[in-house]
Structures are given as structure tokens and as C-alpha cells.
C-alpha positions, 0 to 999 in steps of 0.5 A: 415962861413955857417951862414954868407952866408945866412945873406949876401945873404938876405941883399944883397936880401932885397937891391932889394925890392923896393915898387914902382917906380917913374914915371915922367909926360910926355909932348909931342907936340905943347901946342896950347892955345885957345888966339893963336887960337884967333889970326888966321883969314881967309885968312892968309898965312901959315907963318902968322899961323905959327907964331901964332901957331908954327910949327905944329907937324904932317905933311901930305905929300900927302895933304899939305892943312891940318896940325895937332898940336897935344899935349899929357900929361900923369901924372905919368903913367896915363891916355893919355890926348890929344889935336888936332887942325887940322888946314885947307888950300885952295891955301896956305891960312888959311881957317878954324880950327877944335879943340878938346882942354882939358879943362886946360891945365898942368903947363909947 
């Protein structure tokens, strides 16, 4: 009895030994494509650039002028790789973007 102790004890033990963990790729945000930006024109309105866009994930409430598109993708735990399309208003209509996009964009 005092042998099998041990032996259950080390096969249950060796159950928990694992030699790594899987870690998945993270997605987050709005994929905004330089064909989209494309499309957008000085002067459209808010929904026009919407549709162009979508939904911009980043909202300021204290200047409505300015919204964010913002889109993060990290591969198995690695290194953060981010987009930002800061796109820029006057009385509603699109005036100007500013853009600091990956150079290619993840399988989606």
C-alpha cells in the first residue's frame, strides 16, 4: 500500500506538466484598407464616410470633429501591431485623414 501512494501521486503529478501553452492570434478593431480610404473625398458627410469606413471604433465626446479607426493584431502572444486612421471634420464634413497603416494587413 505504501509503494502505490507514491506511484498514484507521481502519475497524477506528471498529468499536469505541460510543455507550453497555446496562444491564439488577437484581432481587435476596425481593418480599414487604403482602397477604402480611396474612396472618401472632401467634403462628404459623416454617414457618406461611415459607409466608406464603418463605424469608427473610438469616439471623443468632447470634439466630435475627429474620429478614430483603430485596429490591433497581436500573433500568438507576440508583439502588438496597430493601425490608426484618425479621420477629421469641420461642420459635419469630411476634411482631411491622418493614417499610420501596417504595411500588410493579417488573413481575416
Amino acid at each position: 500500500m505504501h509503494k502505490v501512494v507514491p506511484i498514484l501521486l507521481l502519475t497524477l503529478l506528471a498529468g499536469c506538466v505541460f510543455p507550453g501553452v497555446y496562444k491564439i492570434n488577437v484581432q481587435q478593431g476596425n481593418i480599414v484598407t487604403d482602397e477604402e480610404i480611396a474612396l472618401l473625398e472632401p467634403g462628404m458627410s459623416r454617414s457618406q464616410v461611415h459607409s466608406a469606413l464603418g463605424t469608427p471604433l473610438t469616439l471623443n465626446p468632447a470634439d466630435t470633429s475627429v474620429e478614430y479607426y483603430i485596429y490591433t493584431f497581436q500573433e500568438a502572444g507576440g508583439k502588438i501591431r496597430k493601425q490608426k486612421v484618425t479621420v477629421h471634420y469641420e461642420d459635419d464634413r469630411f476634411t482631411h485623414l491622418d493614417k499610420e497603416m501596417l504595411e500588410d494587413l493579417p488573413a481575416y
